[in-house]
N, C-alpha and C positions, 0 to 999 in steps of 0.2 A: 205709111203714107209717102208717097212719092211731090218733092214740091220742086219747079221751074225758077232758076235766078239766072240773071245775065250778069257779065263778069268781063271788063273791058281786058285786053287781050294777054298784057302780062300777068294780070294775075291770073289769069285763065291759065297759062303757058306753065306759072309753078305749081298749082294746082297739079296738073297732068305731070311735072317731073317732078316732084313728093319736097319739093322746098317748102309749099306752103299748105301747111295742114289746118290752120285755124282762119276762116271765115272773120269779117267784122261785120258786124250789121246795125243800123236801129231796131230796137226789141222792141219794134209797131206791133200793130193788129197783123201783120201779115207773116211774121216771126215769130209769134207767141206760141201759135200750134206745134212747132217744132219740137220735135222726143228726140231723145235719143233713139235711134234703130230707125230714126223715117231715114227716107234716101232724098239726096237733092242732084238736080240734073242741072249744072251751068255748062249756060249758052257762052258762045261769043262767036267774034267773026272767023274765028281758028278753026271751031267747032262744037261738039258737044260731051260732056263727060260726066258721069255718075259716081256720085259719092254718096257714102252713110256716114250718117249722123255719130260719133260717139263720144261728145260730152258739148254741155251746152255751157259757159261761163257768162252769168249776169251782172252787170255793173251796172251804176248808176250814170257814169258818162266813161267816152273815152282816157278822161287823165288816168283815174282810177283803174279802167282795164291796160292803159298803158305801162301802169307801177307794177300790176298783178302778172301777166302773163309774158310766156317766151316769145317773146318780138322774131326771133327768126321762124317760131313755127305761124308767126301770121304776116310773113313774106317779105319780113325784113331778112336781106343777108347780113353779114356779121359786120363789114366796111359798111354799114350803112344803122347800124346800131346807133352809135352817136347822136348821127341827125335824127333819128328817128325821133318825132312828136305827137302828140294826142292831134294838133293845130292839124295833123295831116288830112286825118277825116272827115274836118272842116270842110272839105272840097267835096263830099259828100252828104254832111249831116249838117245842120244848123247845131250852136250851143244848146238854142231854145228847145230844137226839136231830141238832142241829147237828155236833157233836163225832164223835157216831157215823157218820153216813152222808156230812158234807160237805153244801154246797147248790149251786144249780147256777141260775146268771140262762141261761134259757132267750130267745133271740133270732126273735123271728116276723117275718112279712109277713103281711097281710093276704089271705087269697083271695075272702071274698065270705061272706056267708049261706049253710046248709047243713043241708039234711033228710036226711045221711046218716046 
């Protein structure tokens, strides 16, 4: 299954230069279909890139996924480890809507450039 996300420009940027290999998302309706082996194409105003799926990590909110996983593979650099917070996502997800649906660090590979 091939699924469309948009990706404001730097993380778009490490995506495409292999700094950041784990995805953050809310695990809504619109993330749950995700397998391992589907492929995802994020947009941004850079461009477009194709990635596969290959591990999908479920938390209940961000703190939780922030104590579990490798922060540099979800686009923190290493000088930026410290500050790095759950609070970050905030600017993205509500607590409430954390609470609600859970989040989910989604695990890619890189495939290449893509006009599909």
């Amino acid at each position: 299954m091939l699924y469309a996300m948009h990706l404001d420009d730097e993380p778009f940027r490490k995506i495409c230069d292999g700094s950041k290999t784990i995805e953050l998302r809310l695990y809504d309706e619109r993330r749950r279909p995700i397998r391992v082996g589907d492929f995802i194409r994020f947009e941004s105003s850079l461009g477009v890139v194709k990635t596969q799926v290959t591990a999908l990590y479920i938390f209940d909110d961000f703190q939780q996924l922030y104590s579990t996983l490798d922060l540099t593979k979800c686009g923190y650099s290493p000088d930026e480890l410290s500050a790095a917070s759950p609070d970050d996502m905030q600017r993205y997800y509500s607590l409430q809507l954390q609470r609600q649906w859970g989040v989910v660090g989604i695990e890619l590979k890189l495939c290449g450039n893509s006009h599909d």
